[in-house]
PDB file of N, CA, C and O in Angstrom, chain B, residues numbered from 101:
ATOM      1  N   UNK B 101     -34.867-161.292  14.428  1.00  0.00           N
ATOM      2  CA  UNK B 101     -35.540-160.060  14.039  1.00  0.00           C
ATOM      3  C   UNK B 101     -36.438-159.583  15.180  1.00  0.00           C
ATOM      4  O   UNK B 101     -37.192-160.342  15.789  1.00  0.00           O
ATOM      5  N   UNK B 102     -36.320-158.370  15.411  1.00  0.00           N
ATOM      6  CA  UNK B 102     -37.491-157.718  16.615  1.00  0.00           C
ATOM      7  C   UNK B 102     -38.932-158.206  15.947  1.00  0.00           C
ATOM      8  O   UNK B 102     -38.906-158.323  14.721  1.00  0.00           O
ATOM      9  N   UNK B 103     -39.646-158.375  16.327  1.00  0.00           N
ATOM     10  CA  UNK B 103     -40.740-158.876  17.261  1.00  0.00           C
ATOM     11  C   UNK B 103     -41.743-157.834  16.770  1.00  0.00           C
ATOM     12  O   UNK B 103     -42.845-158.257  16.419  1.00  0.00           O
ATOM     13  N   UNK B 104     -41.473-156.404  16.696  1.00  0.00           N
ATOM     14  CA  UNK B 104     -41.901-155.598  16.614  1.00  0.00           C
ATOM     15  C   UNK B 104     -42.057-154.586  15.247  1.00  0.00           C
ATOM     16  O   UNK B 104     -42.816-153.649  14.997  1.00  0.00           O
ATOM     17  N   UNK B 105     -40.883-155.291  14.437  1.00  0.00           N
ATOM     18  CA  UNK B 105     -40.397-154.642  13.310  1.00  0.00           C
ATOM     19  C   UNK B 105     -41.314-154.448  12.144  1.00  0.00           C
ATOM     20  O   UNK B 105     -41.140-153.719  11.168  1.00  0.00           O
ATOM     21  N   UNK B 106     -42.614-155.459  12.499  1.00  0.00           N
ATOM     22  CA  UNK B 106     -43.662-155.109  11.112  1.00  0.00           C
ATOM     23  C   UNK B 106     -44.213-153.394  11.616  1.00  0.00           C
ATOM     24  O   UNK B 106     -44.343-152.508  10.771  1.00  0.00           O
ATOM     25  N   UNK B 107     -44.407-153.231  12.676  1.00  0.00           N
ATOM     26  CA  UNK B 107     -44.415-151.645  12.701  1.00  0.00           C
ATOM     27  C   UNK B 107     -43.864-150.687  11.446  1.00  0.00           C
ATOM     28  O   UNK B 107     -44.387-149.730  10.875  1.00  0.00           O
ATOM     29  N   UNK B 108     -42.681-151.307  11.281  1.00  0.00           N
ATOM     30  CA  UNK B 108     -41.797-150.358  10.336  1.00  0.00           C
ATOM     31  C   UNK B 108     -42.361-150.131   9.096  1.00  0.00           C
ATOM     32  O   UNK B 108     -42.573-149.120   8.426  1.00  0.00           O
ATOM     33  N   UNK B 109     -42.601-151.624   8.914  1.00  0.00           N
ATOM     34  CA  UNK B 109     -43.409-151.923   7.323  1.00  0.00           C
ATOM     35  C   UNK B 109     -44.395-150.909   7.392  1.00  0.00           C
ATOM     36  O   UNK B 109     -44.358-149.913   6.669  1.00  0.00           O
ATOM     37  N   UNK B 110     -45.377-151.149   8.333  1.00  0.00           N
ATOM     38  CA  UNK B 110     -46.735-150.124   8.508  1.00  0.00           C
ATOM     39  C   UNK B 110     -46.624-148.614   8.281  1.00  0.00           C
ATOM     40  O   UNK B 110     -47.454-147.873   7.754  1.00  0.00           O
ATOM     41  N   UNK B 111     -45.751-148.396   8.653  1.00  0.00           N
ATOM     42  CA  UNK B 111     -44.807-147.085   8.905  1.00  0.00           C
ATOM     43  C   UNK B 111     -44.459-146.842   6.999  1.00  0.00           C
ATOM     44  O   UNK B 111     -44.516-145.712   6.515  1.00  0.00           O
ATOM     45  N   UNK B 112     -44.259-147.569   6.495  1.00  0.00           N
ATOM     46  CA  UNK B 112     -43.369-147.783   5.354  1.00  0.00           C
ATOM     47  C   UNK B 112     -45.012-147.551   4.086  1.00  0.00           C
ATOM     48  O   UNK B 112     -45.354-146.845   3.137  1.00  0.00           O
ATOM     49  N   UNK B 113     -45.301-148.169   4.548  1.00  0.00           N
ATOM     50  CA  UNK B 113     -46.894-148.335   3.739  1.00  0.00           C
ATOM     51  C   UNK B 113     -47.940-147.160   3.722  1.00  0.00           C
ATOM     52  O   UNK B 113     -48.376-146.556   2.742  1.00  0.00           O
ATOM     53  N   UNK B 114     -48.201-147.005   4.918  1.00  0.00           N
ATOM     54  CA  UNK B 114     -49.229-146.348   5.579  1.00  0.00           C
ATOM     55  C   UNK B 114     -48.593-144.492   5.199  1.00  0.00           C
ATOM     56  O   UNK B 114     -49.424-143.679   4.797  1.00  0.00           O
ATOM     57  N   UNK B 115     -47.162-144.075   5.388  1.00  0.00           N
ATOM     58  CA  UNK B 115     -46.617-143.131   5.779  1.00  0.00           C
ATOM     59  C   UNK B 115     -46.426-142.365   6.968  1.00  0.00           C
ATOM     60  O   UNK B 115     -45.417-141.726   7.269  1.00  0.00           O
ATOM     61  N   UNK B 116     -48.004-142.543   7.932  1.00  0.00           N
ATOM     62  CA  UNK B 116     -48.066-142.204   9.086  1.00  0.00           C
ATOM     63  C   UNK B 116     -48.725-143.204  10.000  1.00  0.00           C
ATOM     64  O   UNK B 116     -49.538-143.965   9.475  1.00  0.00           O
ATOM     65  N   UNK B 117     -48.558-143.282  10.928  1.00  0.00           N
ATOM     66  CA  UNK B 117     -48.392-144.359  12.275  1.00  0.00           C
ATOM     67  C   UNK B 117     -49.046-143.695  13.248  1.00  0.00           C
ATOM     68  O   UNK B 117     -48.273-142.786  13.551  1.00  0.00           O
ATOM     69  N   UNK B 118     -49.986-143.612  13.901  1.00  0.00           N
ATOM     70  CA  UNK B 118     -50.518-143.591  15.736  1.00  0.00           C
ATOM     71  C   UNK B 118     -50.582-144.625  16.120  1.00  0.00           C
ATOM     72  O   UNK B 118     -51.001-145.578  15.464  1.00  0.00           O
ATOM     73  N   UNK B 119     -50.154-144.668  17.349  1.00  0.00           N
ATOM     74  CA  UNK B 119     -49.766-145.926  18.131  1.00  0.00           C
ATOM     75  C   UNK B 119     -50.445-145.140  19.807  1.00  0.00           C
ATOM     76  O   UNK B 119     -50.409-143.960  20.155  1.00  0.00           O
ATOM     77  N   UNK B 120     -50.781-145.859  20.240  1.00  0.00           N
ATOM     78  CA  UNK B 120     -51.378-146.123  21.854  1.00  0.00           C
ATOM     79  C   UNK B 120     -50.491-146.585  22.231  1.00  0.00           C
ATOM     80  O   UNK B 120     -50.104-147.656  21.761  1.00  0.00           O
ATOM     81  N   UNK B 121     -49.599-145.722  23.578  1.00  0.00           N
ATOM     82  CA  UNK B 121     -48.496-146.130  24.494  1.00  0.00           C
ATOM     83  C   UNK B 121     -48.672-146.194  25.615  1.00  0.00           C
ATOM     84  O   UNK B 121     -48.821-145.207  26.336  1.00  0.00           O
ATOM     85  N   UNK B 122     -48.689-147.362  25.991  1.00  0.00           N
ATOM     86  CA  UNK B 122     -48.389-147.438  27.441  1.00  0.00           C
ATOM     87  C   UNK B 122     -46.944-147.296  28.247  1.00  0.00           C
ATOM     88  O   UNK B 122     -46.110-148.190  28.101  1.00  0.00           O
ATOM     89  N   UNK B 123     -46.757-146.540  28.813  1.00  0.00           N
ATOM     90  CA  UNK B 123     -45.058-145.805  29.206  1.00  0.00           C
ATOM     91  C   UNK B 123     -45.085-146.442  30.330  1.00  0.00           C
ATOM     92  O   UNK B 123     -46.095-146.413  31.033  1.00  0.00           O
ATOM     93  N   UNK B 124     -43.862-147.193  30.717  1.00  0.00           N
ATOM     94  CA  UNK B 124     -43.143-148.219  31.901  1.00  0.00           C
ATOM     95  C   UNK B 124     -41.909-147.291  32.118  1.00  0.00           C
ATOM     96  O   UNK B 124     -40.864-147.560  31.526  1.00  0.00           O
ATOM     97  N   UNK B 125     -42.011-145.884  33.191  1.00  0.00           N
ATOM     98  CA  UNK B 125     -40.567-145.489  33.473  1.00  0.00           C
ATOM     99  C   UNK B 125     -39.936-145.812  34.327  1.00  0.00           C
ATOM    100  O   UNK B 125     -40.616-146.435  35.142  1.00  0.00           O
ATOM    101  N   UNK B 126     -38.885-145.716  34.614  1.00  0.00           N
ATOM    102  CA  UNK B 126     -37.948-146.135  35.224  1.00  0.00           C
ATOM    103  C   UNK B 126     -36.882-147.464  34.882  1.00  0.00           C
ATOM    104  O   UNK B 126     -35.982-148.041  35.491  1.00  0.00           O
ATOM    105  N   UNK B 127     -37.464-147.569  33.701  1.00  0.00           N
ATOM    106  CA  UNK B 127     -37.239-149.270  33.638  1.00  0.00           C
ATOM    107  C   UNK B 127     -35.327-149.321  33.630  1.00  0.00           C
ATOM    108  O   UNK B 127     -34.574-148.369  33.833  1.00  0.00           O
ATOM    109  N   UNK B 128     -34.929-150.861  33.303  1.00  0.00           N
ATOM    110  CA  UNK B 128     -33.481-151.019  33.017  1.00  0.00           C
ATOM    111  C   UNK B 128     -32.870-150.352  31.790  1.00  0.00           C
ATOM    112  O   UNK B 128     -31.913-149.595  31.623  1.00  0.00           O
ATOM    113  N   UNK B 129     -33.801-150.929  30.977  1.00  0.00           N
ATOM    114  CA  UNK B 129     -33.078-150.605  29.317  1.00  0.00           C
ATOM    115  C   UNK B 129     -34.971-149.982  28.714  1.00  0.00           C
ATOM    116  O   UNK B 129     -36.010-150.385  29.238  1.00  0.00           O
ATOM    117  N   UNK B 130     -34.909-149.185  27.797  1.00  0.00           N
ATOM    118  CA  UNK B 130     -35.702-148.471  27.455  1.00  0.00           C
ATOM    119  C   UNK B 130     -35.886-149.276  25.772  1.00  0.00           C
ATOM    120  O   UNK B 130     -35.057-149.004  24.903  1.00  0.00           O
ATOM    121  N   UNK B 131     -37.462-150.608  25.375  1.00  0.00           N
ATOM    122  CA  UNK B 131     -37.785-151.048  24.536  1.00  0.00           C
ATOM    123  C   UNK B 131     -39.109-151.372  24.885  1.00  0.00           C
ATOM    124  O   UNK B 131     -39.810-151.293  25.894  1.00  0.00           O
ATOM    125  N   UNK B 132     -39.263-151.894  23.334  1.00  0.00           N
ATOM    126  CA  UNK B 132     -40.764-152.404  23.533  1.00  0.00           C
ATOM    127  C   UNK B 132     -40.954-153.248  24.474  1.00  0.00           C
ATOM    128  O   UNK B 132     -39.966-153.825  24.930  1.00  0.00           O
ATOM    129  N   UNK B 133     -42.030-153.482  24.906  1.00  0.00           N
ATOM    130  CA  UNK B 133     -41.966-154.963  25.893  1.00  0.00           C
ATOM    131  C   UNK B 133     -43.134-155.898  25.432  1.00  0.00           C
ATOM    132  O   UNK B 133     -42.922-157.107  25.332  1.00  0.00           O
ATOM    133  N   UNK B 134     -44.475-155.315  25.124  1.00  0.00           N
ATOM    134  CA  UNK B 134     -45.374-156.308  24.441  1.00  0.00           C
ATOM    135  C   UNK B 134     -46.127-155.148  23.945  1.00  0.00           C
ATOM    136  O   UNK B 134     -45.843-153.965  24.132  1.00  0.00           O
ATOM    137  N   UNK B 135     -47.593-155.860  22.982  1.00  0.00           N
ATOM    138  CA  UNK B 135     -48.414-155.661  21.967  1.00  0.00           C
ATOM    139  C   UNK B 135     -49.816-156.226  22.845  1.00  0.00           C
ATOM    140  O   UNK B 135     -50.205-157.394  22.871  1.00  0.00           O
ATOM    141  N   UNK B 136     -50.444-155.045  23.547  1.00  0.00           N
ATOM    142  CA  UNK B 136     -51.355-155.425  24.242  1.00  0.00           C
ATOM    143  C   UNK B 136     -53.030-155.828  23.674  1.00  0.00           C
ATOM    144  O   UNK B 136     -53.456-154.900  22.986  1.00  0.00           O
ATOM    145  N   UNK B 137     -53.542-156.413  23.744  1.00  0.00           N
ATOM    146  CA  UNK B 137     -54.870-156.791  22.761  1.00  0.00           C
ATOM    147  C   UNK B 137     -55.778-155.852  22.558  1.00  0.00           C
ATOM    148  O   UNK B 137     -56.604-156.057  21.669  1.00  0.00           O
ATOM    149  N   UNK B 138     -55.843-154.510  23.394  1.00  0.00           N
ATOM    150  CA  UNK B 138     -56.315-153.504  22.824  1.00  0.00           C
ATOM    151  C   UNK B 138     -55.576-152.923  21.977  1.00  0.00           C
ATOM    152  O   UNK B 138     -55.724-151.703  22.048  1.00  0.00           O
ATOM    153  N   UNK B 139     -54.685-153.310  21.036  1.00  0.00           N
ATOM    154  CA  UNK B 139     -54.086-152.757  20.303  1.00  0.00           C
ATOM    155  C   UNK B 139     -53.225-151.617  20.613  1.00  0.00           C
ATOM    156  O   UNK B 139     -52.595-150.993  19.759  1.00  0.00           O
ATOM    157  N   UNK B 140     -53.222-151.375  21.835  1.00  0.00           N
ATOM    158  CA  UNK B 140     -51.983-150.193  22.159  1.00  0.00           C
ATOM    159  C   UNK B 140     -49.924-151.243  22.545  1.00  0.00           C
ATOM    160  O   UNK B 140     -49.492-152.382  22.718  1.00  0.00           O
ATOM    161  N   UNK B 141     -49.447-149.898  22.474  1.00  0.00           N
ATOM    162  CA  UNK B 141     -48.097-151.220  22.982  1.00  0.00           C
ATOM    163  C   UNK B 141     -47.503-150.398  24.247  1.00  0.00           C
ATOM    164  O   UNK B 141     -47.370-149.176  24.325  1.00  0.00           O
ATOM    165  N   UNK B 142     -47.075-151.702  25.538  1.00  0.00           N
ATOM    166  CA  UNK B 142     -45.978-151.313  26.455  1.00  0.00           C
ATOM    167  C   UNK B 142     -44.921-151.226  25.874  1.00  0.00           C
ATOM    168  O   UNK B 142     -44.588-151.930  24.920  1.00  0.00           O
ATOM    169  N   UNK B 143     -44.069-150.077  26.540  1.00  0.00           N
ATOM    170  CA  UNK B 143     -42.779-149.312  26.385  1.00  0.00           C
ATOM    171  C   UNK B 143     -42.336-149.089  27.352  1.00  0.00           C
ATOM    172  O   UNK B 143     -42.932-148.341  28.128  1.00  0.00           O
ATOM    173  N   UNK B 144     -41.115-149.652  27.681  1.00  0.00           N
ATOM    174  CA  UNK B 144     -40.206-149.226  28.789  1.00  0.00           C
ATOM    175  C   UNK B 144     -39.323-148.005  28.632  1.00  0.00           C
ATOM    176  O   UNK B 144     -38.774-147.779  27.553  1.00  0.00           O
ATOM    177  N   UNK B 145     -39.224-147.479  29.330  1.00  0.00           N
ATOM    178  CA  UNK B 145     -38.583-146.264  29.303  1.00  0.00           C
ATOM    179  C   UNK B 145     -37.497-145.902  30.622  1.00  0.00           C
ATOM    180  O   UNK B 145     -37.768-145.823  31.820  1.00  0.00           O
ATOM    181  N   UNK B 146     -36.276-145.730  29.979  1.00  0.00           N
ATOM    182  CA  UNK B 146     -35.218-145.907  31.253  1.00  0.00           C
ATOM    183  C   UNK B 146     -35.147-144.350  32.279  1.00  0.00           C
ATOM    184  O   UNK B 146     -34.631-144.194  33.385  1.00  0.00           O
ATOM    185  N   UNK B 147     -35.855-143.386  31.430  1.00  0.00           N
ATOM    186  CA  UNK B 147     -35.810-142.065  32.652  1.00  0.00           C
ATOM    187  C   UNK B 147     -36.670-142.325  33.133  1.00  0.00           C
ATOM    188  O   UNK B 147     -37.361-143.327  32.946  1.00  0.00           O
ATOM    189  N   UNK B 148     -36.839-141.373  33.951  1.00  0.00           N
ATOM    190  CA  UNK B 148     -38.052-141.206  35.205  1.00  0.00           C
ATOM    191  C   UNK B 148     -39.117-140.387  34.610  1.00  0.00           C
ATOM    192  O   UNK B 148     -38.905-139.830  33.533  1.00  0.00           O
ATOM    193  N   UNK B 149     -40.230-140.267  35.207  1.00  0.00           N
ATOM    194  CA  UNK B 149     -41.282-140.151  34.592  1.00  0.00           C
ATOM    195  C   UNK B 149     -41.594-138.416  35.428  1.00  0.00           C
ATOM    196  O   UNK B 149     -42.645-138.213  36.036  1.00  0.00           O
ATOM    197  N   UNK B 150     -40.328-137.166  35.282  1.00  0.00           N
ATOM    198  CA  UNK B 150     -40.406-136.139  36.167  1.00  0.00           C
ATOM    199  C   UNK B 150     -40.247-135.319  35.102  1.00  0.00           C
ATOM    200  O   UNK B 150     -39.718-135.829  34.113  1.00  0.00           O
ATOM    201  N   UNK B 151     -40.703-133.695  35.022  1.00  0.00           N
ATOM    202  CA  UNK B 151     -40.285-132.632  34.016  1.00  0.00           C
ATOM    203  C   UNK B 151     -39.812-133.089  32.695  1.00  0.00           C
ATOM    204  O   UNK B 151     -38.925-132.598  31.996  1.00  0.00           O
ATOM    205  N   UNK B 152     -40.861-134.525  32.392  1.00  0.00           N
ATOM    206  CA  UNK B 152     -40.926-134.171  31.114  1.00  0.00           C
ATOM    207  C   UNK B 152     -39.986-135.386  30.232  1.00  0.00           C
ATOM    208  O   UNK B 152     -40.263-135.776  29.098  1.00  0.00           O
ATOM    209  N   UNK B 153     -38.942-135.806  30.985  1.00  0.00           N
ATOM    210  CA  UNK B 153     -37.615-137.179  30.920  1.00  0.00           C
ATOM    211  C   UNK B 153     -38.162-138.066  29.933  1.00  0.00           C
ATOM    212  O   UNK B 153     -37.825-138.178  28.755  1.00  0.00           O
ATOM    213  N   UNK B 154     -39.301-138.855  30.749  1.00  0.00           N
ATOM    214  CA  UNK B 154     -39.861-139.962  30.203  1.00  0.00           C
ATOM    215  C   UNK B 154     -39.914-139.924  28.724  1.00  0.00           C
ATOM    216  O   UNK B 154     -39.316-140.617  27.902  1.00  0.00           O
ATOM    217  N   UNK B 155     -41.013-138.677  28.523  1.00  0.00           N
ATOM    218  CA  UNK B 155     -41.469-137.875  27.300  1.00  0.00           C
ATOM    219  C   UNK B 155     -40.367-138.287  26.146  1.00  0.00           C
ATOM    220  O   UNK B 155     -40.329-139.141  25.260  1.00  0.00           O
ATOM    221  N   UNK B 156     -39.410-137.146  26.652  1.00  0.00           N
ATOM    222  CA  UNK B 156     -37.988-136.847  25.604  1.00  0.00           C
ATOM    223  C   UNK B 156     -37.732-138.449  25.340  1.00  0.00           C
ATOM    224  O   UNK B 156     -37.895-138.819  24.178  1.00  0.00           O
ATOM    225  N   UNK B 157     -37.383-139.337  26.216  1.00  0.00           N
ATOM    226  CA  UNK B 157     -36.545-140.425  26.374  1.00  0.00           C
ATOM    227  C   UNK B 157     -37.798-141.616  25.055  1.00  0.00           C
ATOM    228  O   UNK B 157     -37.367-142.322  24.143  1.00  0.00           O
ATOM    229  N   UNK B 158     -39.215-141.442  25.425  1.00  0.00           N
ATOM    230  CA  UNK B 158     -40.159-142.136  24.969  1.00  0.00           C
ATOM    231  C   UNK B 158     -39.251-141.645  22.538  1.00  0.00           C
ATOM    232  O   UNK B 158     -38.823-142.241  21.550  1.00  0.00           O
ATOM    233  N   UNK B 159     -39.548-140.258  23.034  1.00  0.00           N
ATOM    234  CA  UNK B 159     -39.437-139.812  21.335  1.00  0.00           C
ATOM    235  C   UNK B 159     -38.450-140.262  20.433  1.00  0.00           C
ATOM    236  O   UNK B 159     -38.464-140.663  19.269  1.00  0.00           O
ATOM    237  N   UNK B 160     -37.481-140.060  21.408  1.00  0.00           N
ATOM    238  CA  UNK B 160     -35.955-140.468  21.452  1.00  0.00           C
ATOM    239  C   UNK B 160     -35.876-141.796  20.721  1.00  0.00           C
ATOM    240  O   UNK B 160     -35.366-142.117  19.648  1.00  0.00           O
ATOM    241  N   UNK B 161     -36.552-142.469  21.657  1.00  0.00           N
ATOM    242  CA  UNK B 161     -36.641-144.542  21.298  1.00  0.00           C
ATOM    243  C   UNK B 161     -37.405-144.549  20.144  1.00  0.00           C
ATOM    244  O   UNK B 161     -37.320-145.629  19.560  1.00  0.00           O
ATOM    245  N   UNK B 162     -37.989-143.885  19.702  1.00  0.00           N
ATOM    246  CA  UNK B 162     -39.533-144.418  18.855  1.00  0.00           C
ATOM    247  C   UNK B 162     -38.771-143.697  17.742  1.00  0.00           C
ATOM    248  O   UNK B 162     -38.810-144.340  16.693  1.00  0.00           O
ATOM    249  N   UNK B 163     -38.015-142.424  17.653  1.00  0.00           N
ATOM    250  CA  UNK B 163     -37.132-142.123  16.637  1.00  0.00           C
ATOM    251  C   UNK B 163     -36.069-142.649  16.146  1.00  0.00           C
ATOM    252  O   UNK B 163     -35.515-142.010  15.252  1.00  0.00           O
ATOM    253  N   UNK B 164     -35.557-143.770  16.515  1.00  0.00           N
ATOM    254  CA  UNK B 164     -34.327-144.292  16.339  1.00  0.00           C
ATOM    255  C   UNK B 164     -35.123-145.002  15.934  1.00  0.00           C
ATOM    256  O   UNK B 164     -35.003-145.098  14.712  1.00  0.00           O
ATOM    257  N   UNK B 165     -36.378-145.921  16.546  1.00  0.00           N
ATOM    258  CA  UNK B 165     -36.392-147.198  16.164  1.00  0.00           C
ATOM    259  C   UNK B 165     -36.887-147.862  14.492  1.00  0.00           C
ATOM    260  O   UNK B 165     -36.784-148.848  13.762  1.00  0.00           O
ATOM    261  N   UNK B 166     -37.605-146.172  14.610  1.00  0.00           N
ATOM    262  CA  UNK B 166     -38.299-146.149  13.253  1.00  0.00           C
ATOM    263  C   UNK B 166     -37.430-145.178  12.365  1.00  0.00           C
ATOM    264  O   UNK B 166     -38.251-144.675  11.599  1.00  0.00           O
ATOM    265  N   UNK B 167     -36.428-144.760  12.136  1.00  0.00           N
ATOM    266  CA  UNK B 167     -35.350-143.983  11.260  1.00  0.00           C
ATOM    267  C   UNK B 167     -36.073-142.907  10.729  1.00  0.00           C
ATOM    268  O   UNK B 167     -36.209-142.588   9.547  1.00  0.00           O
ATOM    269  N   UNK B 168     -36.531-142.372  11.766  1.00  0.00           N
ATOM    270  CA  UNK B 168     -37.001-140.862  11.214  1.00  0.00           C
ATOM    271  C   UNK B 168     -36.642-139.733  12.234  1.00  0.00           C
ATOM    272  O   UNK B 168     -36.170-140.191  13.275  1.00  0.00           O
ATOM    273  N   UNK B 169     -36.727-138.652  12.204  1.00  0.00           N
ATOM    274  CA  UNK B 169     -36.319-137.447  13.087  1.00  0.00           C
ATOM    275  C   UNK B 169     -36.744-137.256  14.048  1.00  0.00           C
ATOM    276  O   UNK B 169     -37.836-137.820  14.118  1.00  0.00           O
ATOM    277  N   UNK B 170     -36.428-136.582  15.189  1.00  0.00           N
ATOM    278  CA  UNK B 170     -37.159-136.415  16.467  1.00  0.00           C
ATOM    279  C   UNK B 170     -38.509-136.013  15.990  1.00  0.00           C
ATOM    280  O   UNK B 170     -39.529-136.676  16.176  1.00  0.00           O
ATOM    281  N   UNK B 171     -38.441-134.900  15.374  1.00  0.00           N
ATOM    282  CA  UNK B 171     -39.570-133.702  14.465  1.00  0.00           C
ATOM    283  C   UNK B 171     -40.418-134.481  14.377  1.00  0.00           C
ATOM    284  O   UNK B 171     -41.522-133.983  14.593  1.00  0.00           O
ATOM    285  N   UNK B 172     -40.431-135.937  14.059  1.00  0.00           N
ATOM    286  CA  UNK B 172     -41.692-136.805  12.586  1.00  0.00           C
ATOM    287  C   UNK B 172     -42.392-137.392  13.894  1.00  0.00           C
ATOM    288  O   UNK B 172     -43.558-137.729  13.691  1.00  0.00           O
ATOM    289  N   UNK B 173     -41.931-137.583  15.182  1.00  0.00           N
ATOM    290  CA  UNK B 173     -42.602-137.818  16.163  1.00  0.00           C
ATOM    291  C   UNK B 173     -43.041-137.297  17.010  1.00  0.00           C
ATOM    292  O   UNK B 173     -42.279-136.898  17.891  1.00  0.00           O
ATOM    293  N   UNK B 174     -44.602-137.046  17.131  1.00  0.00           N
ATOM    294  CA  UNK B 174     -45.206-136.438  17.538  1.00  0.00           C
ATOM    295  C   UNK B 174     -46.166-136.882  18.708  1.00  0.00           C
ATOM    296  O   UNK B 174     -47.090-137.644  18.421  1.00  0.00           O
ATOM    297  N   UNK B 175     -45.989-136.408  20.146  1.00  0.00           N
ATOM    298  CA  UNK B 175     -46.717-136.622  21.147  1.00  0.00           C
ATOM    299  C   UNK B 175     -47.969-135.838  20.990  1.00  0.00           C
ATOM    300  O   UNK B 175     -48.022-134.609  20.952  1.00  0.00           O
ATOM    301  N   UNK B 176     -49.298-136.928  20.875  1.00  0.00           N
ATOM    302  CA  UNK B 176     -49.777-136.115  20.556  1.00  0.00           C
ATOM    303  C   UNK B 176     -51.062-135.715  22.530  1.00  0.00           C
ATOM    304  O   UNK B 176     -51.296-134.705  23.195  1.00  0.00           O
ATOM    305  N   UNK B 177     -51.398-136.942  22.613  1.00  0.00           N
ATOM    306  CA  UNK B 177     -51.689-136.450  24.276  1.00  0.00           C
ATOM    307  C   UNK B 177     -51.457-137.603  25.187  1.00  0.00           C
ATOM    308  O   UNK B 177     -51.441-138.744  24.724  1.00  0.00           O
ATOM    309  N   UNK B 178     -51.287-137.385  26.392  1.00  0.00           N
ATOM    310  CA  UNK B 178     -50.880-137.946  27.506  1.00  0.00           C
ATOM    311  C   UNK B 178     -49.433-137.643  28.306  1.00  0.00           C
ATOM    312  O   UNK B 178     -48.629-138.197  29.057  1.00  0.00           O
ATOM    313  N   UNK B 179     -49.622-136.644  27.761  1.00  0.00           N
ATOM    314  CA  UNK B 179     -47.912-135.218  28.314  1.00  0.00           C
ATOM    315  C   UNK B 179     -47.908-136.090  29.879  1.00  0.00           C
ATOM    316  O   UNK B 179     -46.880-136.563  30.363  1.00  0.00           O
ATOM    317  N   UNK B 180     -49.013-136.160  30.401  1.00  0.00           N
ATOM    318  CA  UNK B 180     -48.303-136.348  32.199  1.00  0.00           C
ATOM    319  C   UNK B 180     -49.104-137.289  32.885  1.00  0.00           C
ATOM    320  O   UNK B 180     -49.442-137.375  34.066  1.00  0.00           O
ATOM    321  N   UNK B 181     -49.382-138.119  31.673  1.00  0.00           N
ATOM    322  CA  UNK B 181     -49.635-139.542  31.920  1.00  0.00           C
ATOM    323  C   UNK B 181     -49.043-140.631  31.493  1.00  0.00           C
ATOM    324  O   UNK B 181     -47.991-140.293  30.950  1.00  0.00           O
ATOM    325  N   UNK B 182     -49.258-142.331  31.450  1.00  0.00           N
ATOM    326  CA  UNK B 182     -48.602-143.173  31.486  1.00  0.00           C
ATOM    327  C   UNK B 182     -48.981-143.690  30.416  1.00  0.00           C
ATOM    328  O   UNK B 182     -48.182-144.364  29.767  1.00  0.00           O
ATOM    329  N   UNK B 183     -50.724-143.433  29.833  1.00  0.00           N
ATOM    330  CA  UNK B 183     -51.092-143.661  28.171  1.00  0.00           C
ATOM    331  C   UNK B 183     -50.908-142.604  27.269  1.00  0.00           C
ATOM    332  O   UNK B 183     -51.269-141.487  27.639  1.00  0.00           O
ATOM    333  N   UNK B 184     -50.381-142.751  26.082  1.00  0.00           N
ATOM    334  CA  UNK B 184     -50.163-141.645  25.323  1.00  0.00           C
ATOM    335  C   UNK B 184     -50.466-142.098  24.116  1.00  0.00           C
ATOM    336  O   UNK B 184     -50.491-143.261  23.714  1.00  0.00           O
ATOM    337  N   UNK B 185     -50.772-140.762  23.370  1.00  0.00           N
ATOM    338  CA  UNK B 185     -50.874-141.157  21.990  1.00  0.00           C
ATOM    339  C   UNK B 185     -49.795-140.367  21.404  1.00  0.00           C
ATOM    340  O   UNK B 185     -49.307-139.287  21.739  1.00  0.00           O
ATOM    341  N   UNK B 186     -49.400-141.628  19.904  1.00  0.00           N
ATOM    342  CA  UNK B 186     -48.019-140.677  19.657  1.00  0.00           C
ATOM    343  C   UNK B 186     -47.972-140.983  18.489  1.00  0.00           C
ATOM    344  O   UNK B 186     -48.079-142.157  18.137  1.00  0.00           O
ATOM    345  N   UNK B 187     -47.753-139.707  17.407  1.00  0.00           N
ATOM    346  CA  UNK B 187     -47.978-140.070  15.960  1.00  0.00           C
ATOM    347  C   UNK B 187     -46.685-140.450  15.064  1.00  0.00           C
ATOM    348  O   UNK B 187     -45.833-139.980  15.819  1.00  0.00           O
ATOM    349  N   UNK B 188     -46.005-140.934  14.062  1.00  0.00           N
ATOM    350  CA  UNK B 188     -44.941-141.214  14.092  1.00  0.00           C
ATOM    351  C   UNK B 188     -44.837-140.975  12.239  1.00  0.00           C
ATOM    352  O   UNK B 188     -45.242-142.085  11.895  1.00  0.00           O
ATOM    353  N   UNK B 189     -44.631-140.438  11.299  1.00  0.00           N
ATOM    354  CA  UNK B 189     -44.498-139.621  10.278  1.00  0.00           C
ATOM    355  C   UNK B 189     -43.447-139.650   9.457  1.00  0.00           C
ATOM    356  O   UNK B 189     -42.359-139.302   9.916  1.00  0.00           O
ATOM    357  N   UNK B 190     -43.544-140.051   8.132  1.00  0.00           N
ATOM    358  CA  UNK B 190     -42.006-140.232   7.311  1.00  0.00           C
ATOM    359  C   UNK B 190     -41.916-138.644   6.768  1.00  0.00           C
ATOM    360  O   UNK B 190     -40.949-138.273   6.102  1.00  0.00           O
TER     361      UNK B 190
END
């Protein structure tokens, strides 16, 4: 089981989710990678971090991972930075 999957529960409970991202672009394969003790999480992300890629590619992952719509995920700031906050919505 991912590592990561009580998220979902939270997600499941809560209805809505903000999460603190730390964005790793360029990477190989685009997943979580850890659960940092300030409570935010690294995320790898396989685009590049140019016009916006990362972004799409970040929503993309976090929408699949959690079975909800692009729509329910919401960037909410760090557009053209590497911390972001990102809200995530059933």
């Amino acid at each position: 089981m991912n590592s990561f999957a009580y998220l979902i529960d939270r997600l499941r409970q809560e209805t809505t989710l903000a999460l603190l991202v730390r964005v790793i672009p360029n990477a190989h394969t685009t997943a979580f990678r850890e659960a940092l003790e300030d409570g935010s999480f690294k995320i790898a992300v396989a685009a590049p971090p140019e016009k916006g890629k990362a972004n799409k590619e970040l929503i993309i992952f976090l929408s699949g991972f959690f079975g909800v719509s692009r729509s329910s995920v919401e960037l909410v700031y760090g557009h053209a930075s590497r911390v972001k906050k990102v809200i995530i919505s059933l």
